[in-house]
N, C-alpha and C positions, 0 to 999 in steps of 0.2 A: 569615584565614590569609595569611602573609605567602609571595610568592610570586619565584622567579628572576623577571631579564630578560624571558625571553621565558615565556608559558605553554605549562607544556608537558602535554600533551592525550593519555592514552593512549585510542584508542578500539578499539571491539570489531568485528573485522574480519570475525566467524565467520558472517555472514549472505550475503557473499559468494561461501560455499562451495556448490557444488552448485548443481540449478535456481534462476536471478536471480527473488526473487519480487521485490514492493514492498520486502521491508524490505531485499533484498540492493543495491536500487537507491537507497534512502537510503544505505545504508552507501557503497556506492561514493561517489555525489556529493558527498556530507561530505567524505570524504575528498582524494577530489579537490581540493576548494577550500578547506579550511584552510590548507593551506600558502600561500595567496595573501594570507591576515593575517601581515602583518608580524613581529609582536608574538604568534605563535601557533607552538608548532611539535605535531605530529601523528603519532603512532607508532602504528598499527596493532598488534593485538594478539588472540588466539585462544588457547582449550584445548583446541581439537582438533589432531590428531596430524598433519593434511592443512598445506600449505605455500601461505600463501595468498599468495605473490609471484605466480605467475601470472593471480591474482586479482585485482591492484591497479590503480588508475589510473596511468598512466605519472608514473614518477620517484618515485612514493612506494616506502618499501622498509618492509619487515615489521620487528617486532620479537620480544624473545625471549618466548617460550612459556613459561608457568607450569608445574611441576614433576610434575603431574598432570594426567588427560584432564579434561574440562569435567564429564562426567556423575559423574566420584568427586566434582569440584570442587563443581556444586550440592547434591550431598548433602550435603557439610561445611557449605556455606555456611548451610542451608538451620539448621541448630542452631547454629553457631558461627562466628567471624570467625575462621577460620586462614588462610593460603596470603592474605593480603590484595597487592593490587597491587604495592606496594613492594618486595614477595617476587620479582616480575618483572621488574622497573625501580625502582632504587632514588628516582631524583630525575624524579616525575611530581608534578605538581603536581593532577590533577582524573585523574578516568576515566567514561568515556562508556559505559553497557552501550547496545548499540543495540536490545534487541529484549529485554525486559521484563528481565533479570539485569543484573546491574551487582557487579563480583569487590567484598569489604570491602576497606578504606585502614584505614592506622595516622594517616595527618595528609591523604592526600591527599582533594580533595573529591570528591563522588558524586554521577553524573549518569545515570538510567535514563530510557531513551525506552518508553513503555507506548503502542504504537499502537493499542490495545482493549482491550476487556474481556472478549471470546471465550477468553481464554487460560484454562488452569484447571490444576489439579493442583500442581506446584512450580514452572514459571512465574511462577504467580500468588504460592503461597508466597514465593517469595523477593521478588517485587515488593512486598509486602506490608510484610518483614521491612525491605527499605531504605526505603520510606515511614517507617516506625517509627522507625526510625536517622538520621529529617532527611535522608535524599538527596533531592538533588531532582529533580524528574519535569517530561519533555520530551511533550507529548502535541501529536496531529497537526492538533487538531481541538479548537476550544471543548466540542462536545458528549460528548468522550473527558474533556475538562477535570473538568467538571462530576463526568461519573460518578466517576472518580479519588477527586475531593475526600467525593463522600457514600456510596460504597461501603464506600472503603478508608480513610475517615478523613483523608485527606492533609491537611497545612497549604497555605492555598490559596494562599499565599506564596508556597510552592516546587511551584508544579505550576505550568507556564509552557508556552502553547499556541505554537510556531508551525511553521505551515503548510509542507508538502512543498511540492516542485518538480512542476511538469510534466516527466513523462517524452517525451524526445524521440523520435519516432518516424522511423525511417528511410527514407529515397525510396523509392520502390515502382509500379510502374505498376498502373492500374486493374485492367486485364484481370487480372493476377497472382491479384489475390485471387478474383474470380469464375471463374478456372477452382480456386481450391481451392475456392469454395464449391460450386461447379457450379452456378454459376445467375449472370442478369445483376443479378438484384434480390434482396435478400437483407437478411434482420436479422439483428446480430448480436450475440451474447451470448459475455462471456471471463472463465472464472474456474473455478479448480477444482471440482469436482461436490461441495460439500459443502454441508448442509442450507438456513445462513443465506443462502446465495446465491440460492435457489429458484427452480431451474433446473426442475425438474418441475412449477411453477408457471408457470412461465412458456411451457413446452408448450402448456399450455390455453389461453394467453391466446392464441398464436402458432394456434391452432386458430380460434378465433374471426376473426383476421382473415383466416387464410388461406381461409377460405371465403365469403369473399364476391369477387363476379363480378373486380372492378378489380383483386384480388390473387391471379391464377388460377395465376400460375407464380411469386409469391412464394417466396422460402426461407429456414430459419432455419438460422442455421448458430452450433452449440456447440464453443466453443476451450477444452476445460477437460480438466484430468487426472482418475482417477477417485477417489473419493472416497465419504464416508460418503451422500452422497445417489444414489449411479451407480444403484444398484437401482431408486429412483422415477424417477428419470430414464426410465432404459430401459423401464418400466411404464409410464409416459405417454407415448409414443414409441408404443407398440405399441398402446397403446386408441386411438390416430389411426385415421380415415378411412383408407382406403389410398392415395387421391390427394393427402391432407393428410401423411401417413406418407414417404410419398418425397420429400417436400421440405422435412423435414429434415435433418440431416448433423452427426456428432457427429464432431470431431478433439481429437485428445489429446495432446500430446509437441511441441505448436506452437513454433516455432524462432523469435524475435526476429523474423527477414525475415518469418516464415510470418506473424506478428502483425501487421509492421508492412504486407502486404499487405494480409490478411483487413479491417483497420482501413479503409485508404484505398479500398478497392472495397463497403464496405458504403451501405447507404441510412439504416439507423438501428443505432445504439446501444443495445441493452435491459439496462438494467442493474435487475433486482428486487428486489434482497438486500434483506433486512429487517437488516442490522445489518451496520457498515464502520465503520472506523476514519478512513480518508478519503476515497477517492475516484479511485486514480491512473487506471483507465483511461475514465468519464467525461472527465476533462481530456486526458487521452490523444486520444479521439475527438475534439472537441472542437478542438485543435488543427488537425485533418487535417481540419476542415471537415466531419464527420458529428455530425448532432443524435444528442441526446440522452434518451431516457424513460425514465426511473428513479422507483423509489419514493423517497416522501420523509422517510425514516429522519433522523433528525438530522446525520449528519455527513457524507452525503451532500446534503442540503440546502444545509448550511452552505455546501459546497463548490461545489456547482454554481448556488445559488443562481434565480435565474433564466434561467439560461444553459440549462436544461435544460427540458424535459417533464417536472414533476413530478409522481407521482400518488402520491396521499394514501397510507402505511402498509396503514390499515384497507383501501385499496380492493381489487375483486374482481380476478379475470382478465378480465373482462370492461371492466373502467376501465381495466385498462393496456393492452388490444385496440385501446379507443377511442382511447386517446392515440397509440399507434403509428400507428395509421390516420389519423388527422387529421396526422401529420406527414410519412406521408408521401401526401396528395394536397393537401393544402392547401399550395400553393407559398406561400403570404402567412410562414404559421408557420413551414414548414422553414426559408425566406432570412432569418425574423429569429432563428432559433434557432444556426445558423449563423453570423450575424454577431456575436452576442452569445456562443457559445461557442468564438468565436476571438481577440476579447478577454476571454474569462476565463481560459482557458488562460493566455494571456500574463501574466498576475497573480502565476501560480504559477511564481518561476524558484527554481531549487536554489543560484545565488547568494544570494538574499535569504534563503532558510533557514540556510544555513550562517553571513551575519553576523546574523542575529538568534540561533543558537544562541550564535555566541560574546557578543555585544553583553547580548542579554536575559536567560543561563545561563548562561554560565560566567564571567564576570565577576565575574556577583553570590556566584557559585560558592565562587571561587575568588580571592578583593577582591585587590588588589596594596596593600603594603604603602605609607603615604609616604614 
């Protein structure tokens, strides 16, 4: 596909909108640093009805808005190519869906980021439909890769892994976080209260260690919204000891600052989800000099490597108990977890994503004519 001067990039700004999760935090930093390629220019773009200027990185400005809301938009999509990109901007050269959709093009090229395979219902439908159509797929994680290509059939061509940024965490005094956690010593778990994350799993384990002598005023403290897991959550909360039961602490509605506190005043990181696309707030800790114990799911693996405490998929609560606990009394393990997940962090900048998305995908994308 022969293409102008400069390429020009609509991406999809709509993750932006409302609570910043991981994929609102790709979107931003994309955005952000496209316009720093020369030979690149970057127009933000949404179907929803919401004005995502106040949303933007400074100096980027919005573009125009497709003719209909996003949700009439994927049900068309989802049978037929109407209302295709062009329909919005006549002269775009590629379009970036960020967060599994990507609108049809009459010539422009197609580029959807699939950060899992958790998604389901017309998400997935339409991820599906543009695999079928030759778009090609942006994924977070070799282990995201893989599933891509033998689930959903992709050509492995165009299914092109690379790596998110570390998300930067903000100054914060210690004390900050241990008066939200209420307590000097504390583990800490962040992530919405939904199944895969296995936060009620992780109560058990947090039982186990919390009961022994050296962790007598230990505490665990949950930073997650409620979700389809809150009921077991709050069940294993309540089948606690009652001296084990108070030294829990569940917070919900955590503010950026409240995060980047709770982060820098924790002793450990527990992250036990059975299934992630990548990784952001391991490297998050990570950063800010808190180990890390996580299960070792593929694409957290991948990511954390050995920077982390990893414990095996299959293991009990009582293996991730054990690993908690040896990191934090063994000073040997915690300083070299530490020091290894403060150069892994550093691996992951949102520079290096942004020019491997244009260098590795959209290039091949969208060829420039001789």
């Amino acid at each position: 596909m022969a293409v102008s001067e400069r390429l020009r990039v609509a991406f999809d700004g709509t993750p932006l909108l409302g609570h910043r999760s991981g994929v609102g935090w790709f979107a931003y930093e994309v955005l952000r640093l496209l316009p720093q390629h020369v030979d690149v220019s970057a127009y933000p773009i949404s179907g929803r009805k919401c004005d995502l200027t106040p949303q933007l990185p400074p100096g980027v400005r919005t573009h125009r808005r497709p003719r209909l809301p996003a949700g009439i938009a994927h049900r068309v999509w989802a049978h037929w190519n109407l209302f295709p990109i062009e329909g919005w901007d006549g002269n775009i050269d590629l379009v970036h869906g960020s967060n599994f959709v990507v609108p049809p093009a009459r010539k422009a090229a197609r580029v959807v980021t699939a950060h899992d395979l958790a998604c389901d219902g017309r998400p997935r439908q339409l991820l599906k439909k543009a695999i079928d159509e030759a778009a090609w797929v942006h994924t977070p994680t070799e282990a995201i890769r893989q599933e891509i290509i033998d689930e959903l059939g992709a050509d492995p061509d165009r299914v092109v892994t690379v790596h998110l940024g570390t998300r930067a965490v903000e100054p914060a005094e210690l004390a900050a976080g241990r008066a939200l956690a209420g307590a000097e010593e504390y583990v800490l778990a962040i992530g919405d209260l939904v199944k895969r994350k296995r936060i009620s799993w992780l109560v058990r384990a947090f039982e186990k260690v919390a009961g022994r002598q050296e962790h007598s005023e230990l505490h665990l403290v949950i930073a997650g919204a409620e979700n389809d897991d809150a009921g077991a959550v709050a069940s294993a909360i309540a089948s606690l000891h009652p001296d084990v039961r108070r030294r829990v602490r569940r917070l919900s509605g955590v503010s950026d600052r409240q995060r980047a506190q709770l982060l820098r005043g924790a002793r450990v990181l527990a992250h036990p989800s059975k299934y992630e696309g990548f990784g952001l707030t391991p490297l998050e800790a990570m950063s800010v000099d808190v180990p890390v114990v996580a299960t070792e799911c593929g694409a957290v693996g991948e990511v954390c490597d050995d920077a982390a405490r990893l414990v095996p998929l299959a293991g009990s609560p009582d293996d991730f108990a054990a690993a908690i606990d040896d990191v934090l009394v063994d000073e040997t393990t915690r300083n070299r977890l530490i020091d290894r997940g403060r150069r892994r962090a550093a691996m992951f900048t949102w520079e290096r994503c942004a020019t491997e998305l244009v260098e590795r995908i959209y290039r091949k994308a969208a060829p420039r004519s001789d």
